[in-house]
DSSP file (Angstrom, degrees, kcal/mol; ACC not computed):
  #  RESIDUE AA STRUCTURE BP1 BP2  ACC     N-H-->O    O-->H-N    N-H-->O    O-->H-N    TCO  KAPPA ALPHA  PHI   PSI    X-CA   Y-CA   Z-CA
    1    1 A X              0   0    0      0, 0.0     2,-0.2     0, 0.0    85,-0.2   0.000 360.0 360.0 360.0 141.9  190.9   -6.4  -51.5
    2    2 A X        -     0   0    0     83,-3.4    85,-0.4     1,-0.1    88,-0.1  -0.646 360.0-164.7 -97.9 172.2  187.5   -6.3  -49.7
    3    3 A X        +     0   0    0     -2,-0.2    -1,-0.1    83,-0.1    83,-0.1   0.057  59.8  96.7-127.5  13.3  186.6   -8.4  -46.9
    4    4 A X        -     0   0    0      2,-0.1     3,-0.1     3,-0.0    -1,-0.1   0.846  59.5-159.9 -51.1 -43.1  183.0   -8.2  -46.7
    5    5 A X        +     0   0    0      1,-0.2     2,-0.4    -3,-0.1     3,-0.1   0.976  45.6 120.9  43.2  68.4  182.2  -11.0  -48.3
    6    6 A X        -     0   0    0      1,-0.2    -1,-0.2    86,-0.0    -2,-0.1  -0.964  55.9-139.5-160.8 136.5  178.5  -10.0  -49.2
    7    7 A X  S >> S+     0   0    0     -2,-0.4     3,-3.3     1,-0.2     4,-1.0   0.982  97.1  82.9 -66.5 -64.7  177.1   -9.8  -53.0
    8    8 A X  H 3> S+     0   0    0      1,-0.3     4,-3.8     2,-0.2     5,-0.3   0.509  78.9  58.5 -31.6 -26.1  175.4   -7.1  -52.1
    9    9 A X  H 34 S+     0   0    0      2,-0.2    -1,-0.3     1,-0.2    -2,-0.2   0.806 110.0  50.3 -75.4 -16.7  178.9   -4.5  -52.6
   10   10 A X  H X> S+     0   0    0     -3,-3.3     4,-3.8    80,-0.3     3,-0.6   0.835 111.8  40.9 -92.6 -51.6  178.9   -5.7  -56.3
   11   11 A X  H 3X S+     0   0    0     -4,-1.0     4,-2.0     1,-0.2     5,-0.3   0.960 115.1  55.6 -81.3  -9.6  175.3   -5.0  -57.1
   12   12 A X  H 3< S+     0   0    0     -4,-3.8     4,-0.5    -5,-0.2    -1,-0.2   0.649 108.2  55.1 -61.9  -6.1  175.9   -1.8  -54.9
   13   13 A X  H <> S+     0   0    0     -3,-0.6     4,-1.9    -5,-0.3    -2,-0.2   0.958 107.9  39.9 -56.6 -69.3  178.4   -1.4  -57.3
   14   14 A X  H  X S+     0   0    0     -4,-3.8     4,-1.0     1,-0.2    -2,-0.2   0.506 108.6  58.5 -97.3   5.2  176.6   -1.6  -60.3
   15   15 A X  H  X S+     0   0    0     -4,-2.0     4,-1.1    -5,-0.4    -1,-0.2   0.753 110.9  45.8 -74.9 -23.7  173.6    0.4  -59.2
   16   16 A X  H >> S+     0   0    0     -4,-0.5     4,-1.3    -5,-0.3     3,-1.0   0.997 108.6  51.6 -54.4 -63.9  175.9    3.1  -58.6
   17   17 A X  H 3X S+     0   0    0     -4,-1.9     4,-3.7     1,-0.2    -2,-0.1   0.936 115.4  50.7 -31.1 -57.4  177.8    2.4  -62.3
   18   18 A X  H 3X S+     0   0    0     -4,-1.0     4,-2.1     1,-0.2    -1,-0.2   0.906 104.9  53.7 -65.7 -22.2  173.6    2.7  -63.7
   19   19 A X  H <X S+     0   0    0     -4,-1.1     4,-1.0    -3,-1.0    -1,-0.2   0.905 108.1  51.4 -76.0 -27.5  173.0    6.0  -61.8
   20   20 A X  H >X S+     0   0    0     -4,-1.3     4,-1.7     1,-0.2     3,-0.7   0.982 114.7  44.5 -58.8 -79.8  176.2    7.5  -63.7
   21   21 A X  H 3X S+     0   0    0     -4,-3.7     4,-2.6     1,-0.2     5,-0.3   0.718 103.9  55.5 -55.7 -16.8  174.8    6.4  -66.6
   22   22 A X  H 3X S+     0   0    0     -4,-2.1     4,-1.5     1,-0.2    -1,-0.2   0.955 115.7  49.3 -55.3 -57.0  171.2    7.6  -66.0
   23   23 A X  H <X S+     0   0    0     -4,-1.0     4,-0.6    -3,-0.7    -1,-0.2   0.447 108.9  44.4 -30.9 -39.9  173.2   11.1  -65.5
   24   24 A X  H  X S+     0   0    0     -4,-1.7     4,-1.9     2,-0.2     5,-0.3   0.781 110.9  55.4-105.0 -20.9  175.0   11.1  -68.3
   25   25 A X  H  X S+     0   0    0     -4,-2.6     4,-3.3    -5,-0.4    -2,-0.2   0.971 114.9  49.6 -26.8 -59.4  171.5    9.7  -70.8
   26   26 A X  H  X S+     0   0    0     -4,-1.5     4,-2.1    -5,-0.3     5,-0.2   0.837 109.8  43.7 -73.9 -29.2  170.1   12.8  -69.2
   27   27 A X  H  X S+     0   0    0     -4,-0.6     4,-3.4     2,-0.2    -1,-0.2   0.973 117.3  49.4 -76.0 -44.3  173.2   15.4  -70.1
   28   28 A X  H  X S+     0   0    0     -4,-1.9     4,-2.0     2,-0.2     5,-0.4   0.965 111.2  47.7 -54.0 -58.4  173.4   14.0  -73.6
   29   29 A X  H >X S+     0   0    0     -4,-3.3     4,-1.5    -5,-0.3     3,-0.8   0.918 112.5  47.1 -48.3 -79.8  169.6   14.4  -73.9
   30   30 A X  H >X S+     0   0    0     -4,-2.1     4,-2.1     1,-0.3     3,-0.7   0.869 111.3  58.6 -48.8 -52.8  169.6   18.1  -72.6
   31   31 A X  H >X S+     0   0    0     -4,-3.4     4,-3.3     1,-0.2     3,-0.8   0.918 108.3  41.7 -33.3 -62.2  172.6   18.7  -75.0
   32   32 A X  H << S+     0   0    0     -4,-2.0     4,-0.5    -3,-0.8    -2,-0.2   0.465 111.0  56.2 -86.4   5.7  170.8   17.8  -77.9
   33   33 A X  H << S+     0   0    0     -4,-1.5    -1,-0.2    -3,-0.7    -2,-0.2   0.810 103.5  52.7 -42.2 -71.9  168.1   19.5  -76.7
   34   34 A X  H XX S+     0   0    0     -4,-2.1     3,-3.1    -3,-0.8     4,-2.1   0.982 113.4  48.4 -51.3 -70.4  170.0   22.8  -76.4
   35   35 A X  T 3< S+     0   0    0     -4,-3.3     4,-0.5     1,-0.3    -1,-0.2   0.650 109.2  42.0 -53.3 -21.0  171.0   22.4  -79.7
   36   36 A X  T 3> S+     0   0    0     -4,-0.5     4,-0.6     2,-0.2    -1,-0.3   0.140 111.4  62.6-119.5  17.5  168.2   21.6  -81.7
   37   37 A X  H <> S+     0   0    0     -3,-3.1     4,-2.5     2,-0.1     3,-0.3   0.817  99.2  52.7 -91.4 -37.5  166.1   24.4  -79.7
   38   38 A X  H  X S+     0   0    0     -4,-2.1     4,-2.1     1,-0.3     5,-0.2   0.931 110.5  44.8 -57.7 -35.0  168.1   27.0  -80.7
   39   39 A X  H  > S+     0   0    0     -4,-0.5     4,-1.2    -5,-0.3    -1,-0.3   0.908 111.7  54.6 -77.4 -36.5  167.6   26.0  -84.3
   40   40 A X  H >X S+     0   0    0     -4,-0.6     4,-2.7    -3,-0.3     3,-1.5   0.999 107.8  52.4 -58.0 -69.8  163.6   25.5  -83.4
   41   41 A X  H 3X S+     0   0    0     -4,-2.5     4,-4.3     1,-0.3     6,-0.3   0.881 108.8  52.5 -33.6 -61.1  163.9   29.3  -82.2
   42   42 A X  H 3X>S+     0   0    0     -4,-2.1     5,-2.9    -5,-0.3     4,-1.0   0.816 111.5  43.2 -22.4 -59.7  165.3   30.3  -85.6
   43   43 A X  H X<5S+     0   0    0     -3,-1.5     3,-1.1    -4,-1.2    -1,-0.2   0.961 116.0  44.3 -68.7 -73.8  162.9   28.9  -87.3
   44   44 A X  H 3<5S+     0   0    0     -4,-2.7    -2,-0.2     1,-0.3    -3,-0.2   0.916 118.8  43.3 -54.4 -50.3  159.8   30.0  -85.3
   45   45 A X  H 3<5S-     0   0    0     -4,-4.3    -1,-0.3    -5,-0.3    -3,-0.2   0.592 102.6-133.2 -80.9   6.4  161.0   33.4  -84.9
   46   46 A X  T <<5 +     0   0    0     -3,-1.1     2,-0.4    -4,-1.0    -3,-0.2   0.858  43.6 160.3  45.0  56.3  162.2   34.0  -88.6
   47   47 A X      < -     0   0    0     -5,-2.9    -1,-0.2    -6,-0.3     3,-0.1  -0.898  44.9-110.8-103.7 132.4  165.1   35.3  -87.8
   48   48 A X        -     0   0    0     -2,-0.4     2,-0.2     1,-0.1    -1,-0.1   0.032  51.1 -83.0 -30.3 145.9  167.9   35.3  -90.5
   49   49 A X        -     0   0    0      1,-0.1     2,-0.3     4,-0.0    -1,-0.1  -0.526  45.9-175.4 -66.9 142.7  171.0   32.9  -89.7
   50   50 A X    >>  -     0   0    0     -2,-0.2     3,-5.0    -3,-0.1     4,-1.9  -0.785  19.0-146.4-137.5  98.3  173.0   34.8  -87.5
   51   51 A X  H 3> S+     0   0    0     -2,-0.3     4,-4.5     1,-0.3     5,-0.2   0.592  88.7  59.0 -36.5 -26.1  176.2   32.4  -87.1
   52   52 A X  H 34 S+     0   0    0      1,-0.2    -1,-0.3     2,-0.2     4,-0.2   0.611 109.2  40.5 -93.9  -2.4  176.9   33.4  -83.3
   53   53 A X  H <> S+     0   0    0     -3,-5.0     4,-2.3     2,-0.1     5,-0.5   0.787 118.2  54.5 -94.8 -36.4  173.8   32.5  -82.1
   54   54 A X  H >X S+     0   0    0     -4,-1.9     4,-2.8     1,-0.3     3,-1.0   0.949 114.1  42.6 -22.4 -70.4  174.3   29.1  -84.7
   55   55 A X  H 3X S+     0   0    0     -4,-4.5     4,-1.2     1,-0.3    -1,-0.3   0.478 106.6  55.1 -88.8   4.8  177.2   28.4  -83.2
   56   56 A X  H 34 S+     0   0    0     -3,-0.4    -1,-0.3    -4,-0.2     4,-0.2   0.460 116.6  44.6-107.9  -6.0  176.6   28.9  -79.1
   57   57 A X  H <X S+     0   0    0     -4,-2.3     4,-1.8    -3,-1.0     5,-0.2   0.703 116.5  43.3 -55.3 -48.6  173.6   26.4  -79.4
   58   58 A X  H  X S+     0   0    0     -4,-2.8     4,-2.7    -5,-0.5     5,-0.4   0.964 122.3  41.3 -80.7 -54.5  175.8   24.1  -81.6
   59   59 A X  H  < S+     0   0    0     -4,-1.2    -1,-0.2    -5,-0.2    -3,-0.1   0.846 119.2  44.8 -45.0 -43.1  178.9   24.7  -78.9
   60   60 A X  H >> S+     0   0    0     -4,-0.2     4,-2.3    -3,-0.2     3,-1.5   0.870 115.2  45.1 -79.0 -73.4  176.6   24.5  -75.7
   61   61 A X  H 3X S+     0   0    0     -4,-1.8     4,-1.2     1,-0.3    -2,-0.2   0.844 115.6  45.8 -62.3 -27.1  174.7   21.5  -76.7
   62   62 A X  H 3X S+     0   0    0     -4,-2.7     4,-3.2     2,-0.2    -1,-0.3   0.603 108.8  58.8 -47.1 -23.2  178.1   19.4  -78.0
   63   63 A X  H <> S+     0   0    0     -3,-1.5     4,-2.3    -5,-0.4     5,-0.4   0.964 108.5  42.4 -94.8 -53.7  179.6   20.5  -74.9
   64   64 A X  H  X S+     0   0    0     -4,-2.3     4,-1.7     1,-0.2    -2,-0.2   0.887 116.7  45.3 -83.5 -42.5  176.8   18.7  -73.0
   65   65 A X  H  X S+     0   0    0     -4,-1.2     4,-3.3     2,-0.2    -1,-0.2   0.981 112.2  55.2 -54.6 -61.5  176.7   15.5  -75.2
   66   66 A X  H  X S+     0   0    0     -4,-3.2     4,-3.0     1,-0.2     5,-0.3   0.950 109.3  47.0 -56.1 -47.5  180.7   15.5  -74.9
   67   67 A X  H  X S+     0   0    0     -4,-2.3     4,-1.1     2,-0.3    -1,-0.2   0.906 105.8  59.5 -50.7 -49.1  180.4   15.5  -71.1
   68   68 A X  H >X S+     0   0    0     -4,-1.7     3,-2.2    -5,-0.4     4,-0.9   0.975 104.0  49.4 -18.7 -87.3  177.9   12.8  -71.2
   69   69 A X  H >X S+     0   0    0     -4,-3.3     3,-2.2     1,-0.3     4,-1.0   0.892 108.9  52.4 -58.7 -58.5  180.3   10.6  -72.9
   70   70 A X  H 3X S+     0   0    0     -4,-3.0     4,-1.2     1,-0.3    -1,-0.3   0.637 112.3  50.9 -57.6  -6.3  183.3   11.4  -70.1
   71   71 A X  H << S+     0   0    0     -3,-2.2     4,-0.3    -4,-1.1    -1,-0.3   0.692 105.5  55.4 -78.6 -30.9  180.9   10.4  -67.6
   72   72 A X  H XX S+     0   0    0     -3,-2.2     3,-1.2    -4,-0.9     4,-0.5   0.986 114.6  30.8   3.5-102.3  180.3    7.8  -69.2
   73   73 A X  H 3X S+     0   0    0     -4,-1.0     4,-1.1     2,-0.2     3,-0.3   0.730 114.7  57.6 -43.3 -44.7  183.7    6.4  -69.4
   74   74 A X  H 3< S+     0   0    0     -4,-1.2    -1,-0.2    -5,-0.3     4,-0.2   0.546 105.1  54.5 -68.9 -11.8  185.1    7.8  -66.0
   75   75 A X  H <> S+     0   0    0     -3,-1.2     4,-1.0    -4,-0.3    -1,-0.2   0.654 111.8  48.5 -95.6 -30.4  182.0    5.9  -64.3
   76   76 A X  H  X S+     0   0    0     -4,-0.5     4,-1.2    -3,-0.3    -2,-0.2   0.717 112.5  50.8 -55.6 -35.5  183.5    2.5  -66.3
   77   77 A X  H  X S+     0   0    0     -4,-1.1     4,-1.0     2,-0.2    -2,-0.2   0.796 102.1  47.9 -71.3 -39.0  186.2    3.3  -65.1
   78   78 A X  H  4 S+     0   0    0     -4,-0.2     4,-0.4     1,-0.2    -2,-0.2   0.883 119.9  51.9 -61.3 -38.1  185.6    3.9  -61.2
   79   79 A X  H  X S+     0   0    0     -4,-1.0     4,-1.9     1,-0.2     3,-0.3   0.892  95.4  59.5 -51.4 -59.7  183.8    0.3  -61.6
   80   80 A X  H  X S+     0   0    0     -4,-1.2     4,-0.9     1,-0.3    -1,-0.2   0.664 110.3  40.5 -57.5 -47.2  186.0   -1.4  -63.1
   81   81 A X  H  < S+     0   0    0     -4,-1.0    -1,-0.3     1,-0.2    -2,-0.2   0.527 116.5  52.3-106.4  12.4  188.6   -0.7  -59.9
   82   82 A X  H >4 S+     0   0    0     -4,-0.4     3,-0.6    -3,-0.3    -2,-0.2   0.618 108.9  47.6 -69.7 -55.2  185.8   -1.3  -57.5
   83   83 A X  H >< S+     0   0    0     -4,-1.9     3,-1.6     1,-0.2    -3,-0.2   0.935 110.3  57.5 -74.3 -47.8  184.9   -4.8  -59.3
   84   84 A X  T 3< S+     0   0    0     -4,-0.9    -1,-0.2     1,-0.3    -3,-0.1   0.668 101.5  55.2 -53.8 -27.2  188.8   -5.7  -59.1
   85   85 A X  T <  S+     0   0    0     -3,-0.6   -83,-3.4   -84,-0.1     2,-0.3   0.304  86.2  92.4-105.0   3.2  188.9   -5.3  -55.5
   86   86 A X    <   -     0   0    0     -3,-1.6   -83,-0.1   -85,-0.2     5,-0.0  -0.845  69.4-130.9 -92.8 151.6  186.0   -7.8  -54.4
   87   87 A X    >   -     0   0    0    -85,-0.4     3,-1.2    -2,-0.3    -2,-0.1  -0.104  34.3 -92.3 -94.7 177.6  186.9  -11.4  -53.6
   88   88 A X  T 3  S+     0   0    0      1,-0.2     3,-0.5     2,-0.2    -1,-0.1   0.581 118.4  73.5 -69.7 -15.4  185.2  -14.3  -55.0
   89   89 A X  T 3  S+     0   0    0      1,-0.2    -1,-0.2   -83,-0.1     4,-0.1   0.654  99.6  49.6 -69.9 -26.1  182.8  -14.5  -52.1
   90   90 A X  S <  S+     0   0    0     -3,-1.2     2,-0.3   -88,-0.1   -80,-0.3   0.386  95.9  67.6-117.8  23.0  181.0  -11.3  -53.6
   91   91 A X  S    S-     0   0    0     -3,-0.5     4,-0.1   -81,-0.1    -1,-0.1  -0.992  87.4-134.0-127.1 156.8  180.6  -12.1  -56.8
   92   92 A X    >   -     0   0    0     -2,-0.3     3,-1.4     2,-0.1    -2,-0.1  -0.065  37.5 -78.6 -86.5 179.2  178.2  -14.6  -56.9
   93   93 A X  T 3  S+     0   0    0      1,-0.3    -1,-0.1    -4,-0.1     3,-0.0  -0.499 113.7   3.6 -57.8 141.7  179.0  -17.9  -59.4
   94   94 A X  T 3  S+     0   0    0      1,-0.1     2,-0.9    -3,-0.1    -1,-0.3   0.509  92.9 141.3  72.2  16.4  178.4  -17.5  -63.1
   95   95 A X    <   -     0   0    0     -3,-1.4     2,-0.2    -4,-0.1    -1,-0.1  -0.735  42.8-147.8 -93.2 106.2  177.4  -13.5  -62.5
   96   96 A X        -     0   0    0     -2,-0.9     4,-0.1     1,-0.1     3,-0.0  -0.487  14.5-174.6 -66.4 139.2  178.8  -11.4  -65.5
   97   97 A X        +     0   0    0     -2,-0.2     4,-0.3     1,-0.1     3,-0.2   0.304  65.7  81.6-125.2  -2.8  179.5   -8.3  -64.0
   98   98 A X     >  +     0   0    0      1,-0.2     4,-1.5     2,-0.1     3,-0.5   0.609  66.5  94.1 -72.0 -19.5  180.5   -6.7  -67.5
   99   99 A X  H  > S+     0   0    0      1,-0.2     4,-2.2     2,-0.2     5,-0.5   0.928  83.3  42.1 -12.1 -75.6  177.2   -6.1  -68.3
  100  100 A X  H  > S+     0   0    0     -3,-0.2     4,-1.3     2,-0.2    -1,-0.2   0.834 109.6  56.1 -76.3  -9.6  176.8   -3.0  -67.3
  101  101 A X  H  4 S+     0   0    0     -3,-0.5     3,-0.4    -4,-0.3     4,-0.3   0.994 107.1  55.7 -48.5 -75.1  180.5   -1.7  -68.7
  102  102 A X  H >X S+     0   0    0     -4,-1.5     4,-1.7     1,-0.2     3,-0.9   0.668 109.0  44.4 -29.7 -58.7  179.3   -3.0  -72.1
  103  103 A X  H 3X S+     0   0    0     -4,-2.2     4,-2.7     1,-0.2     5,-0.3   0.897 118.2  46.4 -44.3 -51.7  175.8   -0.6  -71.9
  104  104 A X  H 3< S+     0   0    0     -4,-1.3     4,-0.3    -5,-0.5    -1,-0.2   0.584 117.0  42.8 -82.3   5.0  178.1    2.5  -70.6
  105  105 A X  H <> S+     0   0    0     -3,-0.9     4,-3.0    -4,-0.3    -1,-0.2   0.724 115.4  45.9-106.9 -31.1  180.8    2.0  -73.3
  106  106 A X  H  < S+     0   0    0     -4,-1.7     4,-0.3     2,-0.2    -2,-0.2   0.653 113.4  52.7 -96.0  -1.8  178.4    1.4  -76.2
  107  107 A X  T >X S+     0   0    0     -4,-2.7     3,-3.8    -5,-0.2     4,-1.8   0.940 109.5  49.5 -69.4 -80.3  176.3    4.6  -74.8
  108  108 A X  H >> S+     0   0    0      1,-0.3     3,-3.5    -5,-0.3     4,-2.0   0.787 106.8  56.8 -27.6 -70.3  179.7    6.7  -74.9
  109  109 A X  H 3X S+     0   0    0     -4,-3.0     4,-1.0     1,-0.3    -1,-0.3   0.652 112.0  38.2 -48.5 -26.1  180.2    5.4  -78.6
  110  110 A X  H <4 S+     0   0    0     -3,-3.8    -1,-0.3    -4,-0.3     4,-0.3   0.348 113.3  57.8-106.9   6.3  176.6    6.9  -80.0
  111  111 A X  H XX S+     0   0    0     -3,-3.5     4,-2.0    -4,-1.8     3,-1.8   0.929 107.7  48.0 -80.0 -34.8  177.2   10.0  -77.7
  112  112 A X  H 3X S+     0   0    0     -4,-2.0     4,-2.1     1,-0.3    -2,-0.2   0.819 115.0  46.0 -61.3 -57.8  180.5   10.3  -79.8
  113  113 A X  H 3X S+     0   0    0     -4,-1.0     4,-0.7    -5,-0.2    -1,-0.3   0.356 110.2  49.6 -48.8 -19.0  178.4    9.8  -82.9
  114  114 A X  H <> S+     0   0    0     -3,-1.8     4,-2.0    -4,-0.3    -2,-0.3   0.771 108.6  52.0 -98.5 -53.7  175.7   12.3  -82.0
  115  115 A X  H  X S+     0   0    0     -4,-2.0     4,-2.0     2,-0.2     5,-0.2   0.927 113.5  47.0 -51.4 -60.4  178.4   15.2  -81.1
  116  116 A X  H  X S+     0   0    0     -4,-2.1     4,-1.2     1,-0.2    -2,-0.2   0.891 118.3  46.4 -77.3 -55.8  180.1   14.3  -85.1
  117  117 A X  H  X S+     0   0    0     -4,-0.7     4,-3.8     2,-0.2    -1,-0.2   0.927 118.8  35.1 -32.6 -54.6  176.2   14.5  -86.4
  118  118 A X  H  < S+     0   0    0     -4,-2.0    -2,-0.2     1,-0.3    -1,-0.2   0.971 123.6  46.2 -83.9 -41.6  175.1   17.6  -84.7
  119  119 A X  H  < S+     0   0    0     -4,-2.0    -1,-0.3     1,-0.2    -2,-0.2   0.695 115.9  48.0 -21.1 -43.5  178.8   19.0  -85.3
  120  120 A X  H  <        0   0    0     -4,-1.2    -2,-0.2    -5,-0.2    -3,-0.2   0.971 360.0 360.0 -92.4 -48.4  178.6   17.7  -89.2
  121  121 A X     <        0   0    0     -4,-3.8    -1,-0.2    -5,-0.2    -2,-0.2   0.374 360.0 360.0 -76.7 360.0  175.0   19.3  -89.9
């Protein structure tokens, strides 16, 4: 248990908790990125499908989406036993401190969705 007593370690808390997620927005984004350039390339240079290049854009850029989402989660998680070990003095009355869980869980759930898209197409 901490012994600070100061808010401030909870909303250092959750501006850490937002920077994971900023980080994992940004990997997911560059995933799908990867993926839908190679397909751009394809296109623009009128090249025949040639499955191994298909599938090392489709591989690379899932791979960055899927990592997203475990950054995600593994940053909810680190919070979560951070928020559990401040006393009542530091979090202030009435302050939901799930907020930002909620954001980083329901992000993970449309990276999940994005992977099975770009995966399904």
């Amino acid at each position: 248990m901490s012994y600070l007593n100061d808010p401030r370690v909870l909303f250092a808390t959750e501006r850490t908790l937002l920077a994971w997620n900023r980080t994992a927005i940004a990997l997911m984004g560059f995933g799908f990125l990867v993926e839908r350039f190679g397909l751009f390339l394809r296109v623009v240079l009128g090249h025949p499908e040639e499955p191994l290049h298909r599938h090392a854009s489709l591989i690379i850029g899932v791979s960055f989406i899927l990592l997203g989402v475990v950054l995600l989660l593994l940053s909810v998680r680190q919070y979560r036993l951070v928020v559990r070990t401040l006393g009542g003095e530091e979090i202030p009355p009435g302050y939901w401190v799930n907020g930002g869980v909620l954001v980083n869980l329901a992000l993970a759930l449309l990276g999940l969705v994005l992977a099975a898209y770009m995966a399904l197409m």
